[in-house]
N, C-alpha and C positions, 0 to 999 in steps of 0.2 A: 488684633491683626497678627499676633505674633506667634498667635494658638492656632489660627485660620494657616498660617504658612507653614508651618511645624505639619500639620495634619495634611498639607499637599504635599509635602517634601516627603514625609512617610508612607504618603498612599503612593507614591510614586517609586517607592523604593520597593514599597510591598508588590506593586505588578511586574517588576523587573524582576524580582525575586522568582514571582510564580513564573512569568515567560522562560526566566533562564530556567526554571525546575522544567518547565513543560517541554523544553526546547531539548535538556537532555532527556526527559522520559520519552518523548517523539523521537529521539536519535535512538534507545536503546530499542524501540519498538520494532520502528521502523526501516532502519539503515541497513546494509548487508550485515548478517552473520552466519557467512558460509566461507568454508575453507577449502574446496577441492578444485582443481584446476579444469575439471570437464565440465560441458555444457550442462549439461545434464545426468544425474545418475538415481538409480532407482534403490530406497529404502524397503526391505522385508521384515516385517514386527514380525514374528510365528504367533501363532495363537495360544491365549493363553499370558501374556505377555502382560508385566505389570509396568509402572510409569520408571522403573527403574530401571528394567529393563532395557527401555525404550531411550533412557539417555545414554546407556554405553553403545545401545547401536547406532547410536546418531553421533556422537561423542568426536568422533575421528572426523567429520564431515562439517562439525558446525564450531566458528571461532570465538565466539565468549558464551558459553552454556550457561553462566550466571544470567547470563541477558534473555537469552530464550526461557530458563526456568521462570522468570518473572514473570514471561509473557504467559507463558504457560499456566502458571498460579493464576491469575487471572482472568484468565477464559478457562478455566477447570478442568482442564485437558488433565490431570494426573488422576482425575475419578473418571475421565470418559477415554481409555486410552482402548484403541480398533488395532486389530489384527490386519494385517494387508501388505499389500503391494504400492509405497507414495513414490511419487516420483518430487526431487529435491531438483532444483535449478540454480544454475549460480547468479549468488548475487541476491538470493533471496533473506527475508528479514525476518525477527526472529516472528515475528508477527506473521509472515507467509509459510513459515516452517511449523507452525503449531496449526495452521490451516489446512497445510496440505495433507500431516499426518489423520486429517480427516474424510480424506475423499479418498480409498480406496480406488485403485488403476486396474484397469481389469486386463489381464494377459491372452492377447492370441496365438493360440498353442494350431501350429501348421503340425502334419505328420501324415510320409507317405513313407513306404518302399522301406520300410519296417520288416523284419523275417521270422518273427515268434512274438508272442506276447511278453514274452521277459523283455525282450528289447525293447518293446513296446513302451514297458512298463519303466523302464528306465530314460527311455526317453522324455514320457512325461512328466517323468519325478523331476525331472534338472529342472522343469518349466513353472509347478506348481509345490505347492507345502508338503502335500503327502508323499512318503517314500516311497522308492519300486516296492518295497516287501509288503508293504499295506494294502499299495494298489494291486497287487497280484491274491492277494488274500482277499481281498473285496471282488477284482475280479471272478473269481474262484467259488465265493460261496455257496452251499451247496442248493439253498434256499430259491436263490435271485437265479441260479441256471437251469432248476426244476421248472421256475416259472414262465423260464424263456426261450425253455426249449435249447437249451444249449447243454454239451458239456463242456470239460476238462480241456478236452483236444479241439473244438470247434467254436469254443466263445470269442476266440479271435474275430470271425470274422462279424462280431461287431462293431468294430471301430471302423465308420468310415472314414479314408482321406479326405480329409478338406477342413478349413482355418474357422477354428471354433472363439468363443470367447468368453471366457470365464476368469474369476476372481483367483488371483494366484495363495488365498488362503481358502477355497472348497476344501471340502473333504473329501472322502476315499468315495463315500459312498453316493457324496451327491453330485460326483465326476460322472462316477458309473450309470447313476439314474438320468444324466443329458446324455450322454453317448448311448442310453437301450433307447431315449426318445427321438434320439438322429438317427438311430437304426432302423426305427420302423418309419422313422418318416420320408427316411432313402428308398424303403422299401413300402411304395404307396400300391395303389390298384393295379395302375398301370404296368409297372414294375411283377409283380407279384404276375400277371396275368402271361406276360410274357416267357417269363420263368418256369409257371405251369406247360405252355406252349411246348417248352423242350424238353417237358418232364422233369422238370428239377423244382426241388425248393429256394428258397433263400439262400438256408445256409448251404444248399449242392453248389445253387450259382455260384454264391463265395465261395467256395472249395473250388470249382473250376475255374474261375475267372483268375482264382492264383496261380493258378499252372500257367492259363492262357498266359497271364503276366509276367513269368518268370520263364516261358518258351521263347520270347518275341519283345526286344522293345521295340518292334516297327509297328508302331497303332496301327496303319491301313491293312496289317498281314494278320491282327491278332482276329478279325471278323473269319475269316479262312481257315485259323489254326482252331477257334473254337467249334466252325464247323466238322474238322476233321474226328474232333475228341468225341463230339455229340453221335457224328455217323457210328464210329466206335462203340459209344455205349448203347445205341440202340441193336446194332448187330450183336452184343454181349460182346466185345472182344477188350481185353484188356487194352487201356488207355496207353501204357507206354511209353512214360513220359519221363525222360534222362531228369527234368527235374525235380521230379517226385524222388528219383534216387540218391540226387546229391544231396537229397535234405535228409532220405533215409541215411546215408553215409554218415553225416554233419551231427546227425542225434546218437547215434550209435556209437559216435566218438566221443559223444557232449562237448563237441570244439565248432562252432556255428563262425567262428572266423578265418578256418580252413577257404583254401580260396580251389575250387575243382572246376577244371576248365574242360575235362574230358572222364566221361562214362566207358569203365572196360565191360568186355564181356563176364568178367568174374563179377562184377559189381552187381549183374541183373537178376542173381542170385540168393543175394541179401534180404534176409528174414527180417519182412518188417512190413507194417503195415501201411506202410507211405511208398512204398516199393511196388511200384504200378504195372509192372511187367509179370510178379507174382501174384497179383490181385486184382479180382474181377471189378471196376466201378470204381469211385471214389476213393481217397482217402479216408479217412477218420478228422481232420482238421485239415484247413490252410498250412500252406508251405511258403507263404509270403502275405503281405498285405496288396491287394492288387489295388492298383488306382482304376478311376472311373471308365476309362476304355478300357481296360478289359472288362468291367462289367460289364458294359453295353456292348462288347464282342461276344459275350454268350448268350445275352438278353437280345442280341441281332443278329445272328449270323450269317454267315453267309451260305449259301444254299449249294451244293457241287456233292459230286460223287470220291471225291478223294479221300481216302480214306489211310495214307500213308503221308511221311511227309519227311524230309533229313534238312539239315544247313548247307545252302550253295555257296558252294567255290566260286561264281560268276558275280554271286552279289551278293556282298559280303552284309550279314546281319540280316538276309530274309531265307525262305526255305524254299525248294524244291518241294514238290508235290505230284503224288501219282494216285493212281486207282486201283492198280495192279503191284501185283511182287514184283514180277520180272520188273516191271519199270523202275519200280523203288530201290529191287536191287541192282541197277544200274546207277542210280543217283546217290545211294548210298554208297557203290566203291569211290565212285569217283571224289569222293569227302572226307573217305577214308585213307584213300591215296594221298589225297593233299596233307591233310593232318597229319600223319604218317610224315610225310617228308617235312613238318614244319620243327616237328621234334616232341613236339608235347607229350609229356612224361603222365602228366594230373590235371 
């Protein structure tokens, strides 16, 4: 009887034993081990990235890292450690922190109204793993623009604007290989056929539809200014377009943060190939990234005889438009008057 009580009194010790062990290994597992005050904040492994790595970048965010290494020992996370983008939440445990480091967050990279590919190209760096200097040396290669019909000065206009979604550890290269497959799938039959319609290619449209874009931010006026350029190029007459020359300006300075608010007559001058007053047709490349109405401002245009056009003084941010000189040069003093009297120097 004495052996029988002895042996419940010990089995009973022994489960309290284990509950209490289980009760703190369930607290170290389970309970908060995070230390940052925001809702939410997002962890970047780079690639490449060993498990040691991965504890100093966590290091600052998480409150007993003995606790999480254990968890982590345990589910093997130190031989299976991912490159990515996690997102950490407060209040998670170490158990949901060695979980999350597993399910890479994919980043939606928006991007419009962009002015060169460097910009471009920095813009995307802030958002994903690879640097501007990479992405521009990928953009660039000599291989991937033979292929696609692009150069140096004209592969810009492969990036369309609009909110993509991709893993914030891609590479250089297999960024570049979704935006030439969002290129041509921007660019379907329908598209292409219209484009043909005004005589122009893909990359003409995007070359024009930037001008259009950076003539006009009134969308309903950019269908009218595209038709003006087109009448232009069909008559052979040079396009003449002030914006083509502040970008000539802007390059020839190499200062693209210069702010030019007024085109002189000495300016129309300027030896350069983006200087549209000296040169018959197109540029050589885009002079901005245009967003989607002005593609479909030169992909639709509008149909009229004008073939001139200046900025009205009556309403302010659309243009004046004529068919003739004498007219134009009537709407052009009076724009000229005004401007004149406002003071603008640049």
């Amino acid at each position: 009887m004495n052996l029988k009580k002895h042996l419940t009194i010990a089995s009973v010790i022994f489960i309290s034993v284990l509950l209490i062990y289980g009760g703190i290994i369930a607290n170290q597992i389970f309970s908060n081990n995070t230390k940052f005050s925001e809702k939410e904040l997002f962890i970047h492994v780079p690639t490449g990235s060993t498990y040691e790595d991965v504890q100093q970048i966590i290091a600052p965010f998480v409150e007993n890292m003995n606790r999480f290494e254990m968890v982590a020992s345990k589910r093997n996370y130190p031989e299976n450690v991912k490159s990515g983008r996690f997102l950490f939440t407060k209040g998670m445990s170490s158990y949901d922190l060695v979980k999350t480091l597993r399910s890479n967050v994919p980043v939606k990279l928006a991007f419009n109204n962009q002015e060169r590919l460097e910009d471009f190209a920095g813009r995307i760096s802030s958002q994903i793993e690879p640097d501007s200097i990479l992405l521009l040396k990928t953009f660039k290669e000599s291989i991937f623009l033979k292929e696609n019909g692009f150069t140096d000065e004209n592969v810009f206009v492969m990036f369309i604007p609009n909110t993509y979604e991709v893993y914030w550890n891609i590479s250089a290269e297999k960024f570049r290989d979704k935006m030439i497959k969002e290129y041509h799938k921007f660019w379907n039959k329908e598209r292409i056929e219209k484009a043909e319609k005004q005589g122009l290619t893909p990359v003409e449209a995007a070359i024009l539809a930037s001008i259009v874009h950076k003539e006009s931010v009134k969308k309903d006026e950019r269908p009218r200014i595209a038709g003006v350029y087109l009448n232009r190029m069909k008559l052979e007459m040079p396009l003449q377009a002030d914006p083509t020359v502040i970008f000539a300006i802007k390059k020839k300075d190499n200062n693209f943060n210069q702010i030019i608010k007024r085109v002189f007559y000495n300016d129309l001058f300027l030896n350069s190939p983006y200087n549209t007053y000296k040169v018959i047709g197109l540029p050589p490349g885009p002079i901005a990234m245009p967003d989607i109405t002005a593609f479909e401002a030169v992909l639709n245009p509008e149909t009229h005889d004008f073939i001139y056009f200046c900025a009205s003084v009556e309403r302010f941010g659309y243009h004046e438009f004529a068919a003739t000189l004498p007219e134009h040069n009537l709407n052009a003093k009076k724009y000229s008057d005004w401007i004149n009297g406002q003071g603008v120097l640049r």
